[in-house]
N, C-alpha and C positions, 0 to 999 in steps of 0.2 A: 504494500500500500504506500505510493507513493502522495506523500500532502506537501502540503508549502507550509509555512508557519505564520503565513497570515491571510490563512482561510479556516475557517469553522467547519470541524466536525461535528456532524452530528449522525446519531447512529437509531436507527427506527422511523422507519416512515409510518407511524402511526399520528392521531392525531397532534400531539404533544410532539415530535419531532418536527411534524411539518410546519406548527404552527410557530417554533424554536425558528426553525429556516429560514423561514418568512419576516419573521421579527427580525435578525440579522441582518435579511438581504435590502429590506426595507430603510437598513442603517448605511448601507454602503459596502458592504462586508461580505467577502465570496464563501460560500457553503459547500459543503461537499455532503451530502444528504446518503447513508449509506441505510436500504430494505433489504433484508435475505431473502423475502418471498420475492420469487417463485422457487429459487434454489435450495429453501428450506423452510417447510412449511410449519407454521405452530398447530398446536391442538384442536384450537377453535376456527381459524385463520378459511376461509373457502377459498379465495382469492391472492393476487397479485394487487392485487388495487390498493394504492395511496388509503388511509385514512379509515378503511374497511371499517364499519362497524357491526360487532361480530354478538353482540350483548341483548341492543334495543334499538329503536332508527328513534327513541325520543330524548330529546335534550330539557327536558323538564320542562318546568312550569314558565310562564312567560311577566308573569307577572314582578313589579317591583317591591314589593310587599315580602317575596319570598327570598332565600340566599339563592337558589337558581337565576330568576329573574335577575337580582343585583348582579351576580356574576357575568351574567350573560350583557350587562348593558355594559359592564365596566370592559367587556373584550371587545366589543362593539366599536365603546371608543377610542382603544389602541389600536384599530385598522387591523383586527383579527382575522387571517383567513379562514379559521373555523367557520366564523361567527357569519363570513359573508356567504359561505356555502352554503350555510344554513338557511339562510333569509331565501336564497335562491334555488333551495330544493325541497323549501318545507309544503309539509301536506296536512290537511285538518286535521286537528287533535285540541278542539273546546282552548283553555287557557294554555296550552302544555305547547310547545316549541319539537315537534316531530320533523322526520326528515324524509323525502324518498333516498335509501341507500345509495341507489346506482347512480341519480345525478350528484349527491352527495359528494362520494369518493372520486367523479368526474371531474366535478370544478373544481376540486383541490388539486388532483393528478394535473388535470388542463394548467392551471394558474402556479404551480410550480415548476414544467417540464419547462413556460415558455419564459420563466424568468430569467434573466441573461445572467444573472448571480447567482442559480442554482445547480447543480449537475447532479444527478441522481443513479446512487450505481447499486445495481443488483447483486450484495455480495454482502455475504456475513464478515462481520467482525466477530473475532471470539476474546479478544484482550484488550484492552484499557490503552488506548493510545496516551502517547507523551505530547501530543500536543494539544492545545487549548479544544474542548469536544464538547457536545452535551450528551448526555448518557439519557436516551427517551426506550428504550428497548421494548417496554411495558410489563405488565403482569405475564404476559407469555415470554419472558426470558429466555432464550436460550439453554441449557445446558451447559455449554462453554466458558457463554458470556457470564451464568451467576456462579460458574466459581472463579471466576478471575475477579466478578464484582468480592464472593464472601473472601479470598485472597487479599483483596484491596485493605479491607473495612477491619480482615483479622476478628469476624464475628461470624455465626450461622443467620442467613435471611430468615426472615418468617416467613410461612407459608402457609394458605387458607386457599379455597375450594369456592369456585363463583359458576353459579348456575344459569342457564340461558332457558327461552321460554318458547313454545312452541308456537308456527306459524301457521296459519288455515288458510286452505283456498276460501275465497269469497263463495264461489259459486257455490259451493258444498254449505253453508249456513239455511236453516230451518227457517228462516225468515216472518215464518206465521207465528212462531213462539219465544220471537226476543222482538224488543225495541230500540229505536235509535232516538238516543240521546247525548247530552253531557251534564256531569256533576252538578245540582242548582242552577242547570238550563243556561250556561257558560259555554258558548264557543256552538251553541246549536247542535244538529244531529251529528257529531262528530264521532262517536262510539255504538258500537253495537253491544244492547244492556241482555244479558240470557239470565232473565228472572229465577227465583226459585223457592220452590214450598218448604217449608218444615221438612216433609218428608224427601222430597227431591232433596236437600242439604245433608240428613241425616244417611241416605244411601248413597248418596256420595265421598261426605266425609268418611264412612265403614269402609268402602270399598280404598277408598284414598291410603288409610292406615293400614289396608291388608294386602298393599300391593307391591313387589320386589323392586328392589330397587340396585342400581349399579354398583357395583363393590370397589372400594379405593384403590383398589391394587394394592402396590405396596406401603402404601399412606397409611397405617389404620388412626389416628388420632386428624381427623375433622375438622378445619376451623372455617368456618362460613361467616362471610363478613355479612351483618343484620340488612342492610340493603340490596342484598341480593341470595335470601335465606332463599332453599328450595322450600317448594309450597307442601310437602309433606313433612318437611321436617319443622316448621312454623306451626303444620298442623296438630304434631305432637303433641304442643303445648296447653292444648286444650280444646276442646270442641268447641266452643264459641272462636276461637282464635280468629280463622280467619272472616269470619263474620265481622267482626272489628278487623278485618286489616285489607287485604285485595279483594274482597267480597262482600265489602261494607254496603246495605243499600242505602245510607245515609242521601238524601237527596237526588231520589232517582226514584220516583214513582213510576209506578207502569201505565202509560197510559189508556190502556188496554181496561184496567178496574177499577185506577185512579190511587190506587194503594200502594203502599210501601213493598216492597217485595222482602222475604225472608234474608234472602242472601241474594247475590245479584253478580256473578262473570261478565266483565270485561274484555271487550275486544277493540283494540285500538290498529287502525288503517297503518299499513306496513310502505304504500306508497301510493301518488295520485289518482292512479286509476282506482284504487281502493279493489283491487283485484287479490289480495293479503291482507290477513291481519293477525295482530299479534294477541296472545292472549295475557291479558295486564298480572302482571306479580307471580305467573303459573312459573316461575324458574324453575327447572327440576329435575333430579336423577334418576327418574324411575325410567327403568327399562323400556323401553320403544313399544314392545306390545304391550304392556303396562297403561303407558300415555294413551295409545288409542284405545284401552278397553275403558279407564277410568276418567279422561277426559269426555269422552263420547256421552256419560251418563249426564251432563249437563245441558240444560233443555237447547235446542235449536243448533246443539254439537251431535244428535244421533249417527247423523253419517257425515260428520267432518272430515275432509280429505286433509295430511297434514303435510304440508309443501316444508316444514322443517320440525322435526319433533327436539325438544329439548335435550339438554345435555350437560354434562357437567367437567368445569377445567381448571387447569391450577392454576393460581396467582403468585406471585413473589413479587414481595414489595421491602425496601430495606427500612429497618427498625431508626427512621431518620433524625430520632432527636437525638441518637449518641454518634451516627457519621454523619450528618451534615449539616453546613452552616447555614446561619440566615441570608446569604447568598446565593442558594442552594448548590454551592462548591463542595464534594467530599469533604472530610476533617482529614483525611490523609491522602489526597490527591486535589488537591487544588486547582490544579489546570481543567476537572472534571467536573463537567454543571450537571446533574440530575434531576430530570420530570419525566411528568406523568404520573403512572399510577405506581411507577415503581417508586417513585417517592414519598409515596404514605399516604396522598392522596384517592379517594373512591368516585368514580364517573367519569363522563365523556369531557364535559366542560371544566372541571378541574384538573384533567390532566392537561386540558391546553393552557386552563390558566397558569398555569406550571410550565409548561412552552414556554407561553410568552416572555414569562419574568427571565427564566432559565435562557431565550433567546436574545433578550435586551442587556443582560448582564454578560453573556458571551462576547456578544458584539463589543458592549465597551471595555473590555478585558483586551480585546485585539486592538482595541483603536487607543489604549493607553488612558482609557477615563476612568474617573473613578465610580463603586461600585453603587449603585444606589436600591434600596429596599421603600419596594412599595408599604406605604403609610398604614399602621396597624387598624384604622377605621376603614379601612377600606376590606374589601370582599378577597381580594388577592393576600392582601395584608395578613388576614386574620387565617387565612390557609397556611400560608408562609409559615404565619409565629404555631399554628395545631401542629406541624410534621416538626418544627426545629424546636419547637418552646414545650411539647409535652412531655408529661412522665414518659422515660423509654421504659419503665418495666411495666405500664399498661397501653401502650402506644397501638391502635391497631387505625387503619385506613375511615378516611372521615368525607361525606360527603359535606358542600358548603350550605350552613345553617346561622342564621341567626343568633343564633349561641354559640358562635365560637367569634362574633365579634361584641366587641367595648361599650358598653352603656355607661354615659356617667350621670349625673346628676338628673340633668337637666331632660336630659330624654326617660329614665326613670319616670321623671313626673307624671308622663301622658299613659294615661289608664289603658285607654283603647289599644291591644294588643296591634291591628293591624296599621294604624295611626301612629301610633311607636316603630314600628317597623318601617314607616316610609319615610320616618323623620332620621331613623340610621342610614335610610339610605341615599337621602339627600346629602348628608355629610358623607358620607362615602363615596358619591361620586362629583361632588365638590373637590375631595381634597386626592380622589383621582386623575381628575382632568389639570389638578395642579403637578403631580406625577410623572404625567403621560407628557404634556408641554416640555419638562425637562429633560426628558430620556429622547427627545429631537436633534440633540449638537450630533 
């Protein structure tokens, strides 16, 4: 591997890598962008494609009130190329920021191949370059690559178990026995609602707990990050479970009765023609004929066709408040910036917000400027200080919430939870956009 020493490695063409690239090349700064796929496929990975999203096609909620929402305006306004693919490939989904995959991964691949500061090479890296890099590899690490990283660090990664959810042909849905809705009638007929009775819940839940499920191999100790628990192992927890959690009918009357439904399946549009959909929170390991026998049992799924049945893959993320800095530089490799979700961060849009920082701190590393850390009020900020500022001996991957940023005084006072929350993020993106102007020389 031949580099120059004032060009930017970065390794992973995933979101967080490319959105790292982007932010560099944006400075001035030539990139050498290295993907392994095609030449070495990950577990989850279908494609070659830039950017692949392999989990969910949804980027959260859209609103400013939420830490999705804040995150997402504050990438907006660093000229994020996530954020622009998004706007440009998104598909109904009520309040929630959805995407169509294929143009998705398009205008990323497109808007990076023709950048004249980019080059993108098809070829694994399996060691820790000596020159200035960002390390975005993801949760699908390598082999090679995490024991050169646990080499590096002189520690063992932790490692947890993250579930994907099954996808339905449209055509195949019952259509006489669900309705199309969204959540307190937000964002209009966006979701397909597959109602259900006492009884429909309760022989489903039975059948759910009595069904086989995929075996670790050689992993036997589990650790499933809470955002992406599979739906039978949340089930365990108790029979009302998920009643209260992805099959909540909280504000989703049928309007077919007029009444609340028991328990209520969601299906969220997988891309514009709404020809897919995805089934909301079902993550899961149970065996393939499992999923068709005990998915099927929910109303208007009798004979769902399923264009992707679920599955389950390993994650590796590094234990980041004892190797890395609030720079997001290694503690014992310096020239080495680390994002995404390998950083201790959980989701799509946090691992780019992770890019981003991780790309704007590269570039000024090579251009000789000094280091600057986005403002702990802010939404990037308060990411930044959970992976570097927590306990490392309870440290596990966090998606971005409202509670992991600064309330003082003065925002305290206002009662109304959602009116609080927009007043954090008016200072948030205030003292963002004072941030973002600086990180310009």
């Amino acid at each position: 591997m031949s580099i120059k020493t004032n060009e930017l490695i970065v390794i992973g063409g995933g979101l967080a890598g490319c959105e790292a690239a982007w932010q560099a090349a944006l400075r001035g700064v030539r990139v050498r962008l290295f993907e392994m796929r095609p030449r070495r496929m990950s577990e989850a990975h279908k494609t070659d494609m830039l950017a692949e999203l392999v989990c969910s096609n949804s980027l959260r909620s859209k609103e400013i009130s939420t830490g999705p929402g804040l995150l997402k305006a504050e990438l907006e306004a660093a000229g994020s190329l996530i954020m622009a693919a998004a706007k440009e490939s998104a598909v109904q989904a009520g309040s929630a920021l959805a995407v169509d995959r294929n143009i998705f991964s398009a205008y990323i691949a497109d808007s990076i191949l023709k950048n004249p500061l980019i080059s993108v090479i098809r070829e694994e890296i399996s060691s820790l370059p000596g020159e200035i890099a960002v390390l975005a590899t993801g949760p699908l690490t390598s082999q090679p690559m995490a024991q050169a990283i646990q080499a590096a660090i002189g520690a063992e990664h932790l490692h947890f178990y993250d579930a994907i959810a099954p996808i339905i042909d449209a055509e195949s849905i019952d259509y006489s026995k669900v309705f199309l809705a969204s959540r307190y009638g937000k964002g209009g007929d966006d979701y397909v609602n597959c109602p259900m009775t006492k009884d429909e819940y309760d022989r489903f839940y039975d059948a759910l707990m009595e069904a086989d499920t995929v075996a670790a191999r050689e992993f036997e100790n589990i650790k499933v990050f809470e955002g992406c628990m599979p739906v039978e192992v949340m089930a365990k927890r108790g029979r009302d479970t998920l009643r209260f959690g992805p099959l909540k009918p909280v504000g989703l009357p049928d309007p077919k009765t007029g009444k609340t439904p028991y328990a209520v399946v969601q299906l969220r549009t997988e891309n514009r023609e709404k020809t897919a959909y995805n089934m909301v929170g079902f993550q899961t390991r149970l065996k393939w004929p499992e999923q068709k026998r005990v998915f099927s049992m929910v109303p208007g799924l009798e004979h769902a066709e399923f264009m992707r049945f679920g599955s389950i893959h390993r994650n590796t993320y590094i234990n980041s408040p004892l190797h890395i800095n609030s720079d997001l530089t290694m503690k014992s490799r310096p020239n080495i910036y680390v994002a995404g979700q390998i950083s201790g961060v959980e989701g799509y849009i946090e691992s780019t917000a992770m890019g981003l920082i991780a790309g704007i701190n590269a570039a000024r590393k090579l251009k000789n400027l000094v280091q600057t850390l986005p403002p702990r009020t802010t939404a990037h900020g308060s990411l930044v200080h959970h992976i570097t500022g927590s306990d490392p001996k309870h440290f596990e991957p966090s998606n971005i919430n409202f509670g992991l940023l600064p309330a003082d005084e003065d925002i305290l006072k206002v009662r109304d939870k959602k009116k609080r929350r927009e007043k954090m993020a008016g200072r948030a993106l205030k003292d963002w956009a004072e941030f973002v102007a600086g990180q310009r020389e």
